[in-house]
C-alpha positions as CSV (number, residue, x, y, z in Angstrom):
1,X,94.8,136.7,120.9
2,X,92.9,136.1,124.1
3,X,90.5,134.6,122.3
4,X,92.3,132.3,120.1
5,X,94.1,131.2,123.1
6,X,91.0,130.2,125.0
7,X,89.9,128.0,121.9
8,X,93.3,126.1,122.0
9,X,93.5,125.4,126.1
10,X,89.6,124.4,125.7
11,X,90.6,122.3,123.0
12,X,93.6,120.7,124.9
13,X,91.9,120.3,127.7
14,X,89.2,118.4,125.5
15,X,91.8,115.5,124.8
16,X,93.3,115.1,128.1
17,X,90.0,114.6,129.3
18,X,88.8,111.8,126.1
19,X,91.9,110.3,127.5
20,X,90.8,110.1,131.0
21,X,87.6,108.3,129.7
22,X,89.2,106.2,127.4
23,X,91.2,104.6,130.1
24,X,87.8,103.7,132.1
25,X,86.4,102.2,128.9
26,X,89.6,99.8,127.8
27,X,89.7,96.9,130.3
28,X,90.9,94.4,128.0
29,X,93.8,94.0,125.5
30,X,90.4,94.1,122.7
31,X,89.6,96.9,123.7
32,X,93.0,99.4,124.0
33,X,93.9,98.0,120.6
34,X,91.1,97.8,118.5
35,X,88.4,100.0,120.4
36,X,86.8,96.5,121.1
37,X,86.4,96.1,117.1
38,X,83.4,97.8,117.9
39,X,83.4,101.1,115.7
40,X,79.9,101.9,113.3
41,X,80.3,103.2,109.8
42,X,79.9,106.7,111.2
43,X,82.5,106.9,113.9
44,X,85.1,104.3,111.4
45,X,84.9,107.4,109.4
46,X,85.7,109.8,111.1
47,X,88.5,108.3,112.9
48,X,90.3,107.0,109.4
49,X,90.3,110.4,107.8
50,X,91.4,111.7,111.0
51,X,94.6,109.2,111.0
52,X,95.1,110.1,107.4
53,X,95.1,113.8,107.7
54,X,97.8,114.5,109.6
55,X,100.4,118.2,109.7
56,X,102.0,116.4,106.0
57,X,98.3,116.9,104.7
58,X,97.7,120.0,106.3
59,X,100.4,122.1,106.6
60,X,102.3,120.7,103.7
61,X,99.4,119.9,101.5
62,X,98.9,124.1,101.6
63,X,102.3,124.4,101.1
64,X,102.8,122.0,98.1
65,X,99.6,124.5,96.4
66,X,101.8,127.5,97.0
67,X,104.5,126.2,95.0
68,X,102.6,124.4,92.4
69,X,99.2,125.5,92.5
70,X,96.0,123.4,92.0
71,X,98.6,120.3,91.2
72,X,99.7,120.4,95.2
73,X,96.8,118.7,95.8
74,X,98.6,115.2,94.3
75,X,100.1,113.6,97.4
76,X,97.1,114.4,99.7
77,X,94.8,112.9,96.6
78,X,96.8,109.9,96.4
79,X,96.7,108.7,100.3
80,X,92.6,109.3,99.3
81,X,93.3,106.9,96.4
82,X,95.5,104.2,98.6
83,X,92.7,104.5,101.6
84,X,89.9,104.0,98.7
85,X,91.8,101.0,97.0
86,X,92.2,99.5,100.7
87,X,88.8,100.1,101.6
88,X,87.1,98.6,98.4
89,X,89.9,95.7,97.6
90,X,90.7,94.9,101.2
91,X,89.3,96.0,104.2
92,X,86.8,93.4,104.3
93,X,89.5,90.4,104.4
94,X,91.6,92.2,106.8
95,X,88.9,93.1,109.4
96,X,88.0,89.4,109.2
97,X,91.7,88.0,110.2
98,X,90.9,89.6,113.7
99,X,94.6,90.1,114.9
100,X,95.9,93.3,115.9
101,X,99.1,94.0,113.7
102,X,100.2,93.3,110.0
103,X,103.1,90.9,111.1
104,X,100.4,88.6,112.4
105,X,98.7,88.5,109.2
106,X,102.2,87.7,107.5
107,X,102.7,84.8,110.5
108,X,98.7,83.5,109.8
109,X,99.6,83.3,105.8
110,X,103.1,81.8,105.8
111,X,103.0,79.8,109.0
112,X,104.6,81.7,111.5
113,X,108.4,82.8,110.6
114,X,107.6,86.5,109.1
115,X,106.8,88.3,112.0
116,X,110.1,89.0,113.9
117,X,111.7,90.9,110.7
118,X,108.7,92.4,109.5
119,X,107.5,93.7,113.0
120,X,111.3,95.5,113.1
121,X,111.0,97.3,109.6
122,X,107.0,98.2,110.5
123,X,108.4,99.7,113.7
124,X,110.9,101.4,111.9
125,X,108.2,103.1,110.0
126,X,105.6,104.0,112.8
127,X,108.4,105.4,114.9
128,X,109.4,108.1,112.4
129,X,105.8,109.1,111.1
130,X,105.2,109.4,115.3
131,X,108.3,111.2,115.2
132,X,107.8,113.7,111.9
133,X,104.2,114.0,113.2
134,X,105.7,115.4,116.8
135,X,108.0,117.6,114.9
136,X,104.5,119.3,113.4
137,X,104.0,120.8,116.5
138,X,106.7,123.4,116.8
139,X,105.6,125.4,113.6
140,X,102.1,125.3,115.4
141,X,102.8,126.2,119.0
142,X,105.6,128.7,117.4
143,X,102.3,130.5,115.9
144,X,100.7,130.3,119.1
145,X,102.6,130.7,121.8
146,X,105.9,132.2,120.2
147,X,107.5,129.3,122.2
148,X,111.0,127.8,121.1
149,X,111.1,124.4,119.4
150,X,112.0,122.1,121.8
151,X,109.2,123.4,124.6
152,X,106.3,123.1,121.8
153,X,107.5,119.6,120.8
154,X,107.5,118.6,124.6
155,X,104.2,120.3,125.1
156,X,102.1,119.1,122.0
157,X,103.6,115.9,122.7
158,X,103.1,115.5,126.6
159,X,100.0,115.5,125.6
160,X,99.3,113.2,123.0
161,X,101.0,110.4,125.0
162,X,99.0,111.2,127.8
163,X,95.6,110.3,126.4
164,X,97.3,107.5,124.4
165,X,98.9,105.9,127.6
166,X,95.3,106.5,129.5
167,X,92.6,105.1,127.2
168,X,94.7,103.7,124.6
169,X,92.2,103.2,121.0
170,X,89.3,104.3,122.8
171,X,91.1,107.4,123.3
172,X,92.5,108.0,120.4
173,X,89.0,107.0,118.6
174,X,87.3,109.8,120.5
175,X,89.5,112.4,120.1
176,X,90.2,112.0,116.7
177,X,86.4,112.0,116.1
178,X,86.7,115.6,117.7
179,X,89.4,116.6,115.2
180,X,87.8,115.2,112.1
181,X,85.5,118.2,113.3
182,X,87.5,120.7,114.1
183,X,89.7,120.1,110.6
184,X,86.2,120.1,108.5
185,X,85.1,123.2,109.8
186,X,88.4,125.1,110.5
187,X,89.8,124.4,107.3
188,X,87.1,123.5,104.5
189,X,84.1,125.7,106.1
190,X,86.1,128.7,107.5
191,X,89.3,128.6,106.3
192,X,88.9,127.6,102.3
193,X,85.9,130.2,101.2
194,X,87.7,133.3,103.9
195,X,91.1,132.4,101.4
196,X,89.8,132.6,97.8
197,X,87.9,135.3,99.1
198,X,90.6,137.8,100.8
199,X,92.8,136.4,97.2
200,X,89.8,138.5,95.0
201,X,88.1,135.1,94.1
202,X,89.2,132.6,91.2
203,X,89.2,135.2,88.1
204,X,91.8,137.5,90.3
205,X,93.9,134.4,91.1
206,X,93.9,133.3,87.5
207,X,95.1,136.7,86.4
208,X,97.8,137.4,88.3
209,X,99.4,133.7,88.4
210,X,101.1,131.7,85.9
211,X,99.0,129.4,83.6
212,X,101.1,126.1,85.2
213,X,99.3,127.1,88.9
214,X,96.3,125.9,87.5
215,X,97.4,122.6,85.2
216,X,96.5,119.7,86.9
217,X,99.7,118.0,85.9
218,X,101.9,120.8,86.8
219,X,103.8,119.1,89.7
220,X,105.4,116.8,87.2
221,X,104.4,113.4,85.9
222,X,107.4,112.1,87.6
223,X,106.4,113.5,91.2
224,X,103.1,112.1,91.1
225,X,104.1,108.3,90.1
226,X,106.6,108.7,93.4
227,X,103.6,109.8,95.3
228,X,101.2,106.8,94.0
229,X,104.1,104.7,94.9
230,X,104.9,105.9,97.9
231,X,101.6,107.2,99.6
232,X,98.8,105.3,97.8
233,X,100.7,102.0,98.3
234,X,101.6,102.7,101.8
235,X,97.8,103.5,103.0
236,X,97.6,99.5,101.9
237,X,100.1,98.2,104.4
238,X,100.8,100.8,106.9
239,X,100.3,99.4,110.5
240,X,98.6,102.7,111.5
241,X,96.2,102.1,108.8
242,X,95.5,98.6,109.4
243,X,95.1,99.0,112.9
244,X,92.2,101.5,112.6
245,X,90.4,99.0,110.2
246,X,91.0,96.0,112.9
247,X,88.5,98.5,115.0
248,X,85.2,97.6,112.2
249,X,82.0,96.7,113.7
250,X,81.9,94.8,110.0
251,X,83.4,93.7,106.7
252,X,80.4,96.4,105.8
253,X,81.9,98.7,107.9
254,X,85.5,98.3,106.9
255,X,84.6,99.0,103.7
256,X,81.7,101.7,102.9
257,X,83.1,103.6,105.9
258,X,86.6,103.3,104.3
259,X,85.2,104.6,101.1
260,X,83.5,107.6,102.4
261,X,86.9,108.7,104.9
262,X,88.8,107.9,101.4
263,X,86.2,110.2,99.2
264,X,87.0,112.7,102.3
265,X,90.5,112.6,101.5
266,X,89.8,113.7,97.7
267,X,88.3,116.8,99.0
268,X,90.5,117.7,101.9
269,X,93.6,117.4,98.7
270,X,91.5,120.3,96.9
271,X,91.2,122.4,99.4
272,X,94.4,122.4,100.5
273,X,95.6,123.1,97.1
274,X,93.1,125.8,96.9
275,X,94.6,127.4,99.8
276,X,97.6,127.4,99.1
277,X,97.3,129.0,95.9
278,X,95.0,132.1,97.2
279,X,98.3,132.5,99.9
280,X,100.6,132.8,96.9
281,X,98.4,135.8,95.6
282,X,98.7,137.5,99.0
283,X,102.2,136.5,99.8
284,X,103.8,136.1,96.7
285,X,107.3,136.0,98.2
286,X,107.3,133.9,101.6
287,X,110.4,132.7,102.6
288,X,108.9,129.2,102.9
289,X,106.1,127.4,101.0
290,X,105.5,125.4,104.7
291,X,104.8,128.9,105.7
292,X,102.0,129.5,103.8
293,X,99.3,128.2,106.2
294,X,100.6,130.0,109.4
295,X,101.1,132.9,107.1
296,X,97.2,133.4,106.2
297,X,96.0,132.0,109.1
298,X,97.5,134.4,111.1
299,X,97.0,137.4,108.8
300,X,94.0,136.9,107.3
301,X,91.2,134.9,109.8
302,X,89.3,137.1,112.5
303,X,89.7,136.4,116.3
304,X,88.3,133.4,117.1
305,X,88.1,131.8,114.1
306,X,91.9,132.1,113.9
307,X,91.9,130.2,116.7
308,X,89.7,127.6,115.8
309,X,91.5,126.5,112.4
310,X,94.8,126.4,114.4
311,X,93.0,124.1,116.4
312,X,92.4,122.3,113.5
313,X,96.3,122.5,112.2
314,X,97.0,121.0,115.9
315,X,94.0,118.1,115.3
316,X,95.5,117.3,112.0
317,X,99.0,117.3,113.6
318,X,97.5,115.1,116.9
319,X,95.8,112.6,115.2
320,X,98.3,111.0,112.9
321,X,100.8,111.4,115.9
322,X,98.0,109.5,118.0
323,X,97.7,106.8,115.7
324,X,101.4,106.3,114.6
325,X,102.0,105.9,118.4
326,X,99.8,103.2,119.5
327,X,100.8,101.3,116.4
328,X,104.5,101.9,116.8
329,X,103.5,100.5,120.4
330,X,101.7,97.6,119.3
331,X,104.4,96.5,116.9
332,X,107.2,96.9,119.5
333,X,105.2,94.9,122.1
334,X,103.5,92.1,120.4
335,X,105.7,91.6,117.4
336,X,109.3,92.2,118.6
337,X,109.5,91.6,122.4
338,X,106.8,89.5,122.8
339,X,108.1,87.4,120.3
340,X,111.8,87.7,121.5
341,X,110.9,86.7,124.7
342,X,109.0,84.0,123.9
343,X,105.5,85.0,125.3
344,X,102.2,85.3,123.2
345,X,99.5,85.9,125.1
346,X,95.9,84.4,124.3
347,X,94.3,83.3,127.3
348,X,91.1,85.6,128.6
349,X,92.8,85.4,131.8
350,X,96.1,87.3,130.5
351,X,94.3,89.8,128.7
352,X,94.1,92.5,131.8
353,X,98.4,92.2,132.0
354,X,98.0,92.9,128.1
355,X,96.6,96.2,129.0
356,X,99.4,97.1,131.1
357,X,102.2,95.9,129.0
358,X,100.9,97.6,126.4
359,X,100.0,100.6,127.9
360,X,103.7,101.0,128.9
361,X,105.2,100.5,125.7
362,X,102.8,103.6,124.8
363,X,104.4,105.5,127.2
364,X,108.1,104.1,126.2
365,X,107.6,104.5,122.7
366,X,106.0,108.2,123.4
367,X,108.9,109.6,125.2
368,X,111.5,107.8,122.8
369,X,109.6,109.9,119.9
370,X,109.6,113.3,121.7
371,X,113.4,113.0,122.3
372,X,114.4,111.8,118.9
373,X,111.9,115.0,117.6
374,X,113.9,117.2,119.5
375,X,117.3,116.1,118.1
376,X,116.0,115.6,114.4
377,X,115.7,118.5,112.0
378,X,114.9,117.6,108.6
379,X,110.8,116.1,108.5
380,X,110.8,115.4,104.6
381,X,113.9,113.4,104.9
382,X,112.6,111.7,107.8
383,X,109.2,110.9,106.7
384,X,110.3,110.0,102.8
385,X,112.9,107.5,104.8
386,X,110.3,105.7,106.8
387,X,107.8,105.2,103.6
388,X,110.4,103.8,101.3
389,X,111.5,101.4,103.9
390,X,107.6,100.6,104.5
391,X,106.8,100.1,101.1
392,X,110.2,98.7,99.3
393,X,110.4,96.2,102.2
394,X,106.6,95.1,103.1
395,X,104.4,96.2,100.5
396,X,105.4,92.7,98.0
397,X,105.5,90.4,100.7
398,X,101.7,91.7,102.2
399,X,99.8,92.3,98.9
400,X,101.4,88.5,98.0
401,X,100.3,86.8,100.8
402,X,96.9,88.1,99.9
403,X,96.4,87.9,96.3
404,X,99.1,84.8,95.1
405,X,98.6,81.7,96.7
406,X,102.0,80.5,95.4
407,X,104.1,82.8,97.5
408,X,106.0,80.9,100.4
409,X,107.5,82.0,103.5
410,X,110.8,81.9,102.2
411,X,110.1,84.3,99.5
412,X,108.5,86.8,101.9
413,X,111.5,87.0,104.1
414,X,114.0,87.1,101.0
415,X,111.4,90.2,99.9
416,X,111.6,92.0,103.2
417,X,115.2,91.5,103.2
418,X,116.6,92.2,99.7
419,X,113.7,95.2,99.7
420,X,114.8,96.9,102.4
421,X,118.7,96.7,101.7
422,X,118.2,97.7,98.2
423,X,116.2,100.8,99.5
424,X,118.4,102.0,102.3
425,X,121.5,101.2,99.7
426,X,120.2,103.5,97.1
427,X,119.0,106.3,99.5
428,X,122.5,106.5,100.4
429,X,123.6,106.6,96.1
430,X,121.3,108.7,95.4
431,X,120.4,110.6,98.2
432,X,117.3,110.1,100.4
433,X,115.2,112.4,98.7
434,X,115.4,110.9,95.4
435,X,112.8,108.5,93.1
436,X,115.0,105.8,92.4
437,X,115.1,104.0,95.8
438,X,111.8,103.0,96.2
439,X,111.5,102.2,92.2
440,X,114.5,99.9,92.0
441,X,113.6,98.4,96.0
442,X,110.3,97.6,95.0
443,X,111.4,96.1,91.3
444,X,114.1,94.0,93.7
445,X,111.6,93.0,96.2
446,X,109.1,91.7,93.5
447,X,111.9,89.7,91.8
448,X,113.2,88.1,94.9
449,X,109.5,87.1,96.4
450,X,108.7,85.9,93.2
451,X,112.0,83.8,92.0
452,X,112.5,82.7,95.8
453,X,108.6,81.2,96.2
454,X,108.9,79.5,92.7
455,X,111.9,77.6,93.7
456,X,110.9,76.7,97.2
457,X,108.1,74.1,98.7
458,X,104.9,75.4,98.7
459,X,103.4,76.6,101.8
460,X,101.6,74.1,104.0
461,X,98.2,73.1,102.8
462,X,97.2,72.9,106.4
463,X,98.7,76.6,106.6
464,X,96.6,77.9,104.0
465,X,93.3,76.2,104.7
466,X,93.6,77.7,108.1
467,X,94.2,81.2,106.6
468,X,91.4,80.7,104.1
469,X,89.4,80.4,107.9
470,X,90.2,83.3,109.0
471,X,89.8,85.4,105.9
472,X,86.3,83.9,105.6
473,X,85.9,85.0,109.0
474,X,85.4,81.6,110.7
475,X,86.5,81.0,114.7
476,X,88.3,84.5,115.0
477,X,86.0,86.3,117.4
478,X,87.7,88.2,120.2
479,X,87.6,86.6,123.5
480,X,86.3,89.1,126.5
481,X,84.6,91.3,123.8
482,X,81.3,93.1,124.9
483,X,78.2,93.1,123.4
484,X,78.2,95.3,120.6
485,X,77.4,98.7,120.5
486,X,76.3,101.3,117.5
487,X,79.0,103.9,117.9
């Protein structure tokens, strides 16, 4: 394992170092945000997929083909639908709004009473995808290192939050560039064609599973509406998601780069499923479908390349961490104690102290995450907790404010509100794992916005022609920006 060991402290080293750089580049509140809004189709790319392929995708997209076969690939394929809907319906309007979180879009649209409540469910959500993301690590660094749980959590963590704290975006945006590589060729290029081919190839995998393994609708019709629900419509609003679109160069940008990360996404789903159903052939009776990847990785790759795709497993695992960090940072800092105490900072001239207070909630928020990892157990519960709170309680009152001119301030907050209640009520019903929370949230959340809005004053015209500025893209340019650079 010498080998495999010197590809993971490389690697490691590698993002403590992007980090080190990153904080040399970001000298301005711009720029350890939103990478300046400075980011070229290529690199926009790269860094989206990265953010939207984390350990769930990984790990659990492998895992979800070993139990289901070539249907597993349904939740990973619908965050590629919600990033392609984003990136064709949206992207352009959102990159022109020029803030730096979704709560200041709901302030700009309904004249600046959404943000306080929306900022504390949208932290809510970033905190536990940082948190189920952190968990990731102790399955990986278990493989590694045979280390116990709360050492690999520290360790994989320690290290995320360092580069974040350092270079903030830029960071990030450089390192998840380096693991959008490593997870292309450690797990489509290496590890896909090495696991049909140690599972006898596609005829041998046909014959000795059942015909269901390889019905596209096997997974249940059921599953996949929750999952379209749940992870396409949560790629529309997620402040991790936004916040990576914020960093476009251009509308163009936002949206053909969108489409090709989202295209990526289609494929990465496949694969995953593909590999997952090769393991069941091998290991037809692992105690855990989550097992699967470790499993064949481990067994199967040659020194080396073992190494390198559990570098790309770590990458996966990093990046979404990453990204859910800085924006459960951002939120917590500009949308909730900002606000609180009564401080919003605009001035060039306050943009360096930006930096600072920002770069501490990174840290805060980053060592709050690794402790509640440590002391939670369950990831699914976790993770399916922080999506229906995102989407029962933000998704009516964000896709409103863009597409119904009639919806009012009043009716967004009633939304939030009722939305998120209803959803936190019903997880404890019906049990936080079940379909019916974010089904009857969301049917709540629609009724309220829309009832509430109707029977309340219109928004402000002023309001609205201001936000019909800023969507076309008129007087929002970032003060202390650089010139522009093709990255």
């Amino acid at each position: 394992m010498a080998v495999d060991y010197a590809v993971i402290v490389v690697y490691l080293a590698g993002m403590l170092a992007m980090g080190w750089w990153g904080m040399r580049r970001a000298k301005s509140k711009s720029e350890f945000l939103v990478a300046g809004r400075r980011l070229g189709p290529w690199m926009y790319s790269g860094t989206m997929a990265a953010i939207v392929l984390g350990g769930a995708s990984t790990i659990g997209g492998v895992g979800l083909g070993y139990q289901y076969g070539l249907s597993g690939a349904w939740m990973v394929f619908t965050i590629g639908l919600g990033l392609l809907a984003l990136s064709v319906f949206f992207s352009a309007r959102i990159a022109r709004l020029k803030v730096y979180t979704v709560s200041e879009m709901l302030d700009l649209r309904y004249g600046g009473r959404a943000g306080v409540i929306s900022g504390v469910v949208m932290w809510a959500y970033t905190l536990m995808l940082a948190v189920t993301s952190t968990i990731a690590y102790a399955t990986i660094f278990d493989v590694l290192f045979d280390v116990n749980r709360t050492v690999a959590i520290i360790l994989g963590g320690t290290i995320v939050v360092a580069y974040s704290t350092l270079g903030g975006m830029w960071s990030i945006t450089i390192t998840d560039m380096v693991q959008f590589v490593v997870k292309t060729i450690g797990v489509l290029l290496l590890l896909l064609p090495i696991a049909v081919v140690k599972a006898g190839g596609f005829s041998e995998m046909k014959a000795k599973l059942p015909t269901e393994y390889f019905d596209p609708l096997g997974i249940g019709g059921e599953t996949i509406f929750t999952y379209v629900l749940i992870y396409t419509f949560g790629m529309l609003i997620g402040q991790d998601i936004w916040q990576r679109v914020f960093t476009a160069r251009s509308d163009r940008t936002a949206r053909w780069g969108g489409t090709v990360a989202g295209t990526y996404c289609l494929v990465y789903a496949v694969a995953g499923a593909v590999i997952g159903t090769a393991a069941k052939v091998m290991y037809p009776k692992l105690p855990s479908a989550d097992a699967a990847f470790a499993t064949i990785v481990k067994d199967e790759l040659p020194v080396g390349v073992r190494g390198l795709v559990l570098a790309a497993a770590l990458a996966a695992v990093m990046s979404t961490s990453s990204g859910a960090l800085i924006a459960c940072a951002t939120v917590a800092n500009n949308d909730i104690w900002s606000r609180l105490r009564g401080v919003v900072a605009e001035e060039d001239g306050e943009e360096r102290d930006e930096v600072k207070g920002n770069r501490a909630f990174i840290l805060i928020m980053g060592v709050a995450v690794i402790v509640i990892a440590i002391a939670l157990n369950d990831v699914v519960e976790a993770l399916t907790v922080a999506y229906n709170l995102l989407v029962g309680g933000l998704l009516v009152p964000i896709l409103g404010g863009l597409l119904w001119r009639r919806g009012t301030a009043a009716g967004a907050l009633a939304a939030v509100a009722v939305g998120g209640v209803a959803v936190i009520g019903l997880m404890a019903a019906y049990g936080i794992l079940a379909n019916e929370p974010v089904y009857y949230g969301l049917i709540a959340s629609l009724a309220v916005y829309v009832v509430v809005s109707l029977a309340t004053r219109p928004t402000d015209p002023a309001v609205l022609t201001a936000w019909r500025e800023r969507l076309a893209g008129r007087g929002t340019e970032d003060p202390a920006t650089p010139d522009p650079v093709a990255v």
